[in-house]
N, C-alpha and C positions, 0 to 999 in steps of 0.2 A: 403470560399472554398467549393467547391460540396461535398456533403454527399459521393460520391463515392472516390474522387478525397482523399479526407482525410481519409477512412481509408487503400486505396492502399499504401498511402505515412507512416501511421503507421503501417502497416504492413510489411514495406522495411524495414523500422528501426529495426523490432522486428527481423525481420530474420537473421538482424545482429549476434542478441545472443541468437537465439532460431533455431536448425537446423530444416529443413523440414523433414520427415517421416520417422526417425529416435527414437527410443522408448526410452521414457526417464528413463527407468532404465535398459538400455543395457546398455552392457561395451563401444558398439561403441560408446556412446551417448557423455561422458567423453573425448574421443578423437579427437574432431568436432574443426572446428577452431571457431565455433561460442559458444561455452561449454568454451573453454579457454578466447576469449573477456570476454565476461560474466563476470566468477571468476576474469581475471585482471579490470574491470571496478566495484567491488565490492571490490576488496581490495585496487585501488585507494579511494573510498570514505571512506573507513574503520583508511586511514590512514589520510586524509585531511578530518578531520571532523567538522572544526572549524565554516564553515559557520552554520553548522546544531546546532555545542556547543551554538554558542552565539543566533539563533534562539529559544534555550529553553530557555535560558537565557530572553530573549524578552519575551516570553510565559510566563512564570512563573511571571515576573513582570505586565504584563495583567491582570491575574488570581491569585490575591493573596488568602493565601488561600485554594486553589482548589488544589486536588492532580492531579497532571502531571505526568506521567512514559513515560521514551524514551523506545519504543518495538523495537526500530529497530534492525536487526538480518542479517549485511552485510555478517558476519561471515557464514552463511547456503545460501548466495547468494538469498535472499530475494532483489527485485530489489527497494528499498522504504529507505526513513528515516518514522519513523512511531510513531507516539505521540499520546496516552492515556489520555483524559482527562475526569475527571471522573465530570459526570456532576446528579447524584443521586446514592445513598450508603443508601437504606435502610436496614431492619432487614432481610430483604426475596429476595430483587433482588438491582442488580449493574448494571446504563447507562451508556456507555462511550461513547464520542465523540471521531471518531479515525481520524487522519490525518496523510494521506500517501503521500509521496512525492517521485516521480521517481527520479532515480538518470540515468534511460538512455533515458529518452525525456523529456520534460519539460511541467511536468502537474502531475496532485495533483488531487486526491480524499478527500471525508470526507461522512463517515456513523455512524449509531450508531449502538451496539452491545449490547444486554438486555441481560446481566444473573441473571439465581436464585442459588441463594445461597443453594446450598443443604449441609451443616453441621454448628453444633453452632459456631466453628472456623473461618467459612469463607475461608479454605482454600479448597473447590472445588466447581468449577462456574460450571453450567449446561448452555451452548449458548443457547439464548431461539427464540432470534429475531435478524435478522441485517436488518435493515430499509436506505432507503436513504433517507426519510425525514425530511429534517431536520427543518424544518418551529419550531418548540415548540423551537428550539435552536437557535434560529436567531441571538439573541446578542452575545452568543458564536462563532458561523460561521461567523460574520460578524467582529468580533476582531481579529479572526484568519486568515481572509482571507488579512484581513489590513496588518498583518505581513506578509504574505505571499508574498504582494506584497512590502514588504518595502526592503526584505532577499533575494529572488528568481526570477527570471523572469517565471514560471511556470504560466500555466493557470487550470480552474476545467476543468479533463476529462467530457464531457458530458455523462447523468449517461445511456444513451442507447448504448454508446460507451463502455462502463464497461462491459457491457453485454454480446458483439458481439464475439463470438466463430471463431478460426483461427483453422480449422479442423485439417490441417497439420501440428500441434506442438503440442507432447506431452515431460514432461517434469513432474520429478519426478515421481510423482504416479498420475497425472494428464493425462487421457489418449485420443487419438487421440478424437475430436469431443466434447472435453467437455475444453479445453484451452480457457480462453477467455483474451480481452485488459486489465481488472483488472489484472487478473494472471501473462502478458507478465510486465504490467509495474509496480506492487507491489507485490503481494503475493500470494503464492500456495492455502493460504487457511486465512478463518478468522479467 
């Protein structure tokens, strides 16, 4: 499909459940027909979540072992299932491999996220880095994508497609000219 043709046709889609110039923390914003799809197509997945259960289930038999955390957060209308996997844990910084998976078109990201550990506990990350390279994790990315294909028909967003700013949608505290295809199809923020 043409470069242009693909993201007019994801961009119809997003409009579905993202209003046009409309501010996303106005009270209008909440009253949209596309603010209502939204929340009902985040509480359908919330409630039919069994493909995604037995998906960790498959993961976590992949990766024995290895710590997995489900981050997903249908509940705040995060548009994603989204899986933490922790691929270095040392004294001073934390890698994860994250995999996000749309729940309103069919396509999946995956990045890594570096924090440093700022306290002896470990209980607060500093975000240091989010990288889309993922070449050092190959065999990780390439056992996840296997499941991916065995669970989902979703394919990888292309990562210059993640990027692409839809000027005419703000939502949350994400404001007009800074909304992009990662945010429309998983998450406000890393």
């Amino acid at each position: 499909m043409d470069q242009d043709l693909l993201i007019d046709s994801l961009k119809e889609k997003i409009y579905q459940f993202f209003p046009k110039n409309i501010d996303g923390l106005s009270e209008a914003y909440t009253d949209t027909i596309e603010f209502k799809q939204l929340t009902e197509i985040c509480c359908h997945y919330r409630e039919n979540k069994e493909p995604w259960s037995n998906f960790i289930k498959a993961v976590q038999v992949a990766f024995p072992g290895k710590t997995i955390r489900d981050e997903t957060k249908l509940f705040i209308r995060e548009r994603c299932y989204h899986l933490l996997l922790k691929v270095e844990n040392s004294a001073s910084r934390l890698l994860t491999l994250n995999l996000t998976i749309s729940i309103i078109m069919p396509y999946y990201d995956m990045f890594i996220l570096e924090f440093e550990k700022t306290d002896p506990d470990f209980a607060y990350l500093n975000l240091l880095q989010y990288k889309r390279d993922l070449s050092e994790y190959s065999e990780e990315v390439n056992k996840l994508q296997t499941l991916i294909g065995e669970n989902f028909s979703h394919q990888q967003l292309p990562g210059h497609l993640a990027e692409y700013i839809i000027p005419d949608i703000s939502y949350n505290s994400i404001q007009f000219n800074e909304f992009t295809m990662f945010n429309a199809l998983f998450l406000d923020r890393l």
